[in-house]
C-alpha positions, 0 to 999 in steps of 0.5 A: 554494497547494500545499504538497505540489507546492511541495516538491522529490522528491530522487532517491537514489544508485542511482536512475534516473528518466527523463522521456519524452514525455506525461510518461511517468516510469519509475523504476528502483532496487535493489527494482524498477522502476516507470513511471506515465503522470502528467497532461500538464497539470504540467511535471516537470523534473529537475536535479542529482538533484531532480525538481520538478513545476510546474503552469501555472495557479492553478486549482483542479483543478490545485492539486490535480494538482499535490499529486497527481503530486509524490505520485506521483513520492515514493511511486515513488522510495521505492518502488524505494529502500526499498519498502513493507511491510504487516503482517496479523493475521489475529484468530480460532480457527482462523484461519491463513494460509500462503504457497506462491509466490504463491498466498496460502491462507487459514482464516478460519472458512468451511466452505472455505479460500480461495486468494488470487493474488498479483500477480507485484510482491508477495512475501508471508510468513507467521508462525504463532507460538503463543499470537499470531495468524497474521501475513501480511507482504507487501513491494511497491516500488509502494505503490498495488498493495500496497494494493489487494491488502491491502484485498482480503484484509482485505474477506475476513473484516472485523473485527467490533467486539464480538470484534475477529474478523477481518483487520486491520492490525498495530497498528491500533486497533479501535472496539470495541462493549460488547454485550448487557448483563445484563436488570435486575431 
């Protein structure tokens, strides 16, 4: 039994969430507006600011359809509610990152800078303090997107496990290794 699909999605004030044909969900709210063609299998109904996702049979795949649209439709409604937000650090000398509308241009030890597109639903910061590493701060309404392009930027300069050098997630704990060792005598 899907726990997750069993639960109700509850619609703050301030959001409007319409149910089309093909179930076809479009969610508008305060940070944006979203819509998602979710899988005709599961029935989505809303009443008295509830959406409540229903599949038609106990098998397998739509257990897990039904886990998956009731996800969906959360992150969609958080979304435009609240919105998501990721934090970078990018870790290394002469490492730095900055923010011109939403081309995103980025130092990380190549003998080039790279510049980076944003998509137009992204609104990305940058910080540079002294003595801390650069920190790229992007804010999204749709989680899925934000992701991508946070695995995109990180996919640039991994970090690697002997320095901790790198682009990688505020508060993210790295596996760390311990290197050579001195020769024994």
């Amino acid at each position: 039994m899907s726990r997750i699909g069993l639960a109700p999605v509850t619609v703050p004030t301030g959001v409007t969430v319409t149910i089309g044909e093909h179930n076809l969900v479009g969610i508008k709210g305060p940070k944006g507006e979203l819509s998602q063609q979710l899988h005709p299998d599961m029935t989505i109904t809303m009443e008295a600011n509830v959406i409540r996702v229903e599949r038609p049979t106990d098998q397998k795949r739509h257990k897990a359809l039904h886990g998956l649209t009731r996800a969906l439709l959360s992150n969609m409604v958080i979304g435009v509610h609240e919105g998501f937000k990721t934090e970078q650090e990018f870790v290394g000398v002469g490492y730095k990152v900055s923010v011109a509308g939403s081309l995103v241009e980025m130092a990380l030890g190549y003998s080039h800078d790279i510049v980076f597109q944003l998509p137009k639903d992204i609104k990305a910061t940058a910080v540079a303090e002294k003595g801390k590493a650069p920190l790229l701060t992007m804010e999204s309404c749709n989680k899925q997107l934000l992701g991508q392009v946070a695995a995109k930027i990180r996919s640039l300069r991994k970090p690697e496990p002997y320095k901790g050098k790198g682009i990688k997630f505020k508060n993210e704990i790295l596996r760390r290794k311990a290197g050579k060792s001195a020769s024994k005598k």
